[in-house]
N, C-alpha and C positions, 0 to 999 in steps of 0.2 A: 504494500500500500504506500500510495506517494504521502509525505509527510506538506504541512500548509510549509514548514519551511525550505523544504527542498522544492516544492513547487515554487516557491517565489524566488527561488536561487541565491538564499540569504545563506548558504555556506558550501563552497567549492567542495567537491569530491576529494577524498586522500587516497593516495597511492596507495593504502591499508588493501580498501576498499576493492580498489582495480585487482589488486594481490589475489585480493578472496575470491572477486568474480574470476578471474582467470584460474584462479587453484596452482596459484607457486607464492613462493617467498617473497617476500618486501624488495628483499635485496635482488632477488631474477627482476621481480619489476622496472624495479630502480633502469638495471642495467640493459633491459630489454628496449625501455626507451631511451634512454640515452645513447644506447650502442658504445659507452666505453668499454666494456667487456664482453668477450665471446657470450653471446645465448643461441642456444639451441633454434634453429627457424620454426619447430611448432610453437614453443614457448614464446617467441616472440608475437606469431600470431595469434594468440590466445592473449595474450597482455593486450596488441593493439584494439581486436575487438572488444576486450572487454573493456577500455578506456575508451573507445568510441558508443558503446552500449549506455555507458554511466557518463557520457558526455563530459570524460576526465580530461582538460589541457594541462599540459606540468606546466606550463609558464604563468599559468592562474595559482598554484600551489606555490610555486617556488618564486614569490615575493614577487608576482605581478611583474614581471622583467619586460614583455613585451609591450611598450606603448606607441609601439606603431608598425609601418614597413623596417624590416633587416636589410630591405633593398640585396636579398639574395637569394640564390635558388641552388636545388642542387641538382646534380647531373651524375645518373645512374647508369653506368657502360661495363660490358663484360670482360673487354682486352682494351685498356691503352695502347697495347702496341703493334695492336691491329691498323693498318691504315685507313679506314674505311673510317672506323670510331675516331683517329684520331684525329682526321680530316674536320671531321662533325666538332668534336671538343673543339678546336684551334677557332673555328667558325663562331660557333657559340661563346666562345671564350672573349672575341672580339666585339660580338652583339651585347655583350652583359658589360664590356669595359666601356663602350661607347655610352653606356648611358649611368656610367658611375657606381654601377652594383657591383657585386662578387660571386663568383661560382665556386660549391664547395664539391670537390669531384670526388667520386666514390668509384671506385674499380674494382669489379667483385672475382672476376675472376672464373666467371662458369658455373660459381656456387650459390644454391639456392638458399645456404644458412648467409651467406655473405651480403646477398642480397637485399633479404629479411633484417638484418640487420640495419645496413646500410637507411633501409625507409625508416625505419623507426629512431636514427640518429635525426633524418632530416628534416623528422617533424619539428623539433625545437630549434635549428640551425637556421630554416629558410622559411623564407614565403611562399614558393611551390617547387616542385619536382618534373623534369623532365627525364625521363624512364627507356631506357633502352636494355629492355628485359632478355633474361635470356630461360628464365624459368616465370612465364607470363600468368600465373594460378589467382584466381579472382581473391582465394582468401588472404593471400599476402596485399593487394594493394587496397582492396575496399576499406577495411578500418583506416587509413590514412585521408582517403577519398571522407570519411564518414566524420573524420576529423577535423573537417575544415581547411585538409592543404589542396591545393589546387595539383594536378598533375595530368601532364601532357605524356603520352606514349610514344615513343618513335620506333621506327623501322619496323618491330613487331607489335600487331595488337593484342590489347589488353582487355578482354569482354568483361568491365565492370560499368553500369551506370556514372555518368558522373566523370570518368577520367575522357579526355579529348586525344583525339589520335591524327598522327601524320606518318605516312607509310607510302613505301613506292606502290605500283602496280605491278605486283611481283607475278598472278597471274600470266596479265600479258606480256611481259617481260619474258619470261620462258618460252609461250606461247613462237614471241619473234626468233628465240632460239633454236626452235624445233624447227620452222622454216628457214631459217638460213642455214644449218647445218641439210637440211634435204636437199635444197637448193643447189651447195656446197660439192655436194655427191656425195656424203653419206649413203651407207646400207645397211648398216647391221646397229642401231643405236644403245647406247649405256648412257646411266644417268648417276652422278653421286648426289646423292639428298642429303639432306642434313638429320638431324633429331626431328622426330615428326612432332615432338611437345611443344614445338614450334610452327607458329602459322606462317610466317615466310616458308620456310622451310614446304609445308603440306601446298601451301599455293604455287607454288613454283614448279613442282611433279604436277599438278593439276595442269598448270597450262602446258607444259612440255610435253603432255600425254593429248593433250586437247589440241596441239600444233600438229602434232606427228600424225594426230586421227585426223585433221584436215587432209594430208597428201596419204589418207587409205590405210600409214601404217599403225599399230597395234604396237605400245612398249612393250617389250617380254620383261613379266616381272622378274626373271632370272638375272636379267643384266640392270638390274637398280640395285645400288648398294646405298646402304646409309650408315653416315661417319659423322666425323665435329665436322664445324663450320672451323678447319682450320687446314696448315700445309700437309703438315701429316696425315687429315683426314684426307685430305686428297691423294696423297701415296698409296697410302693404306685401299682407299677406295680403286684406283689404278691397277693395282696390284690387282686386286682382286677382276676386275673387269678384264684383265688380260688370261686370267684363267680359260676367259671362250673368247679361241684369238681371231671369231668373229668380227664382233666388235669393233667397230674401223672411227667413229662419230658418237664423243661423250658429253652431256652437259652437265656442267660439276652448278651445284647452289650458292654459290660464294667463288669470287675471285683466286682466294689464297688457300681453296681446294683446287682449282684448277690449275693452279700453278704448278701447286704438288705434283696433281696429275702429270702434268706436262714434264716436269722433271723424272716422275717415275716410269712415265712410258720411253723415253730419251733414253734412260739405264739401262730399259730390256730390251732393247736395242729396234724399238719401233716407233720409226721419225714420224715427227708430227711438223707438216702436216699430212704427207705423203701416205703416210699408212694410219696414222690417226688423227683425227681435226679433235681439237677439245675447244668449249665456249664454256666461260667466266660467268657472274653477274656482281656486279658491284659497281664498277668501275675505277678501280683504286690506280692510286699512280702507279703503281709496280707492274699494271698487266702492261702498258705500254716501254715497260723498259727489258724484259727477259726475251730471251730469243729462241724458237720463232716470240713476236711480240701475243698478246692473247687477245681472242674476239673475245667480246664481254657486252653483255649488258648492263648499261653504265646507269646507277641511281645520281640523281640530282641530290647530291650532298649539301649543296650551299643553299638550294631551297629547302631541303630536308629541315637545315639549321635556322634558316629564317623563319620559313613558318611556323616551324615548331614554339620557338622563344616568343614570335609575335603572339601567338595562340596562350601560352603560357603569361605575359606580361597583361593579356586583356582579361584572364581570367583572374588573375590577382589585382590588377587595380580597378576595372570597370567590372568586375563579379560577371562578366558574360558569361552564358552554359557553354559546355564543353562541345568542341564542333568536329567532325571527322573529315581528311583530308585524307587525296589520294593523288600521289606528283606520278607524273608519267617519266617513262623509261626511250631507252633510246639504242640500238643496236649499234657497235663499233665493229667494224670487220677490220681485220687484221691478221698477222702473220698464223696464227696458229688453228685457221680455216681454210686459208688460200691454198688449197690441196688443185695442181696440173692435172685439168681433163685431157684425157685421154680419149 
């Protein structure tokens, strides 16, 4: 039963409180939000929703500290030293300097407890969150969203109410892959995918399967492997595709799998592009510098960045709802396609 003075909200929630609804200790709670100490990713989302449930902000407890904009956001990315991300950072990094704020950057790493953490430091850090997920699960971002922080999604979506998203047309973007590799003279296709808990990742096989069924043919599920969204995923994934040394035209999900690839089939001594065409998607600087150079499907990184922060700064200073955004793609043809008809 609501009490007349917690209806009139004449005494803040205590961390006590949060503790008990979530079922851990003071001190998990404590540390669950603040993210100075390792907590467990379920633990932390059972703290966040139970602090969104009891409508608990720690900067109301902890001496009222916020009295205004922090003028800062945080940015949520899985590899720094991915080009792709870092491209996006360096971009955002510029759009947040030009207008006198701060970006506090969180680099998880691939890890969904790293992640979970990460949100739950930047409730009390920022004014909102741009989110480049790599483990996208409703119940890690909704209590933040239920929280009051504003958060924009990029590259992957995030199916919560409330969070606004900017994402390529990953789709068609494959889609163009699977024609131009046809086109190309491909015969025999292989695809490396990524983690399918990943909606890039599942869209990208949809359109590459939906390209290939325009020009009649049919992907043999045999020849799709799925690996990380990284270089070794793409070795690894290479490797394996050359087991049926059918297989002449690969579309790898990521850039810095196809590279892989491209270096892996180079070792076993089948030149690309002559015996194997491989196509990219990202469009990182690196696919234009390795030799052969790589086709790729190139995302708009620097709109990626703009609209995302523009998206993010209206939801925090004009309270606008969260809007979904979708930048188109663009096919690069280059060295690692340009296979000599015969």
């Amino acid at each position: 039963m609501t009490t007349k003075q917690e209806a009139h909200g004449a005494r803040p929630v205590r961390l006590a409180e949060v503790a008990a609804r979530a079922g851990v200790s003071v001190s998990t709670a404590s540390n669950a939000l603040s993210g100075n100490r390792a907590v467990r990713a379920e633990y932390v989302e059972r703290v966040l929703t139970a602090a969104a449930e009891l409508k608990y902000r720690r900067n109301e407890v902890a001496a009222s500290l916020r009295t205004g904009l922090r003028k800062s956001i945080g940015v949520v990315i899985p590899d720094v030293t991915n080009p792709f991300f870092a491209d996006l950072v360096g971009r955002i990094e510029a759009l947040v300097d030009a207008r006198d704020w701060s970006v506090v950057l969180c680099n998880t790493g691939f890890d969904p407890n790293r992640e979970a953490a990460s949100l739950a430091r930047l409730i009390s850090q920022t004014d909102g969150i741009l989110l480049f997920s790599t483990h996208p699960e409703a119940r890690q971002v909704r209590p933040v969203v239920e929280l009051g922080i504003p958060v924009v999604a990029c590259d992957e979506l995030v199916d919560v109410p409330g969070v606004a998203s900017v994402v390529s047309d990953n789709d068609e973007g494959a889609r163009q892959a699977a024609h131009h590799l046809v086109n190309s003279g491909g015969r025999v296709f292989g695809m490396i995918e990524g983690p399918t808990s990943l909606p890039t990742a599942l869209a990208r096989r949809r359109g590459f399967e939906r390209g290939l069924a325009e020009h009649g043919i049919q992907l043999d599920p045999a020849n799709i492997v799925q690996e990380p969204y990284s270089l070794e995923g793409g070795r690894t994934g290479m490797r394996r595709l050359l087991a049926d040394n059918r297989v002449d035209a690969v579309f790898a999900s990521t850039d810095m799998q196809a590279i892989g690839a491209v270096f892996e089939s180079e070792d076993h001594g089948v030149p690309v592009p002559d015996r194997m065409m491989v196509c990219g998607f990202d469009g990182i600087t690196w696919s234009a510098r390795i030799t052969p150079s790589l086709t790729t499907i190139a995302q708009d990184s620097a709109a990626m960045a703009d609209r995302a922060f523009a998206t993010l700064e209206a939801m925090i200073l004009d309270h606008v709802e969260a809007r979904h955004i979708v930048l188109p793609v663009r096919l690069i043809a280059r060295g690692s396609t340009a296979r000599q008809h015969h």
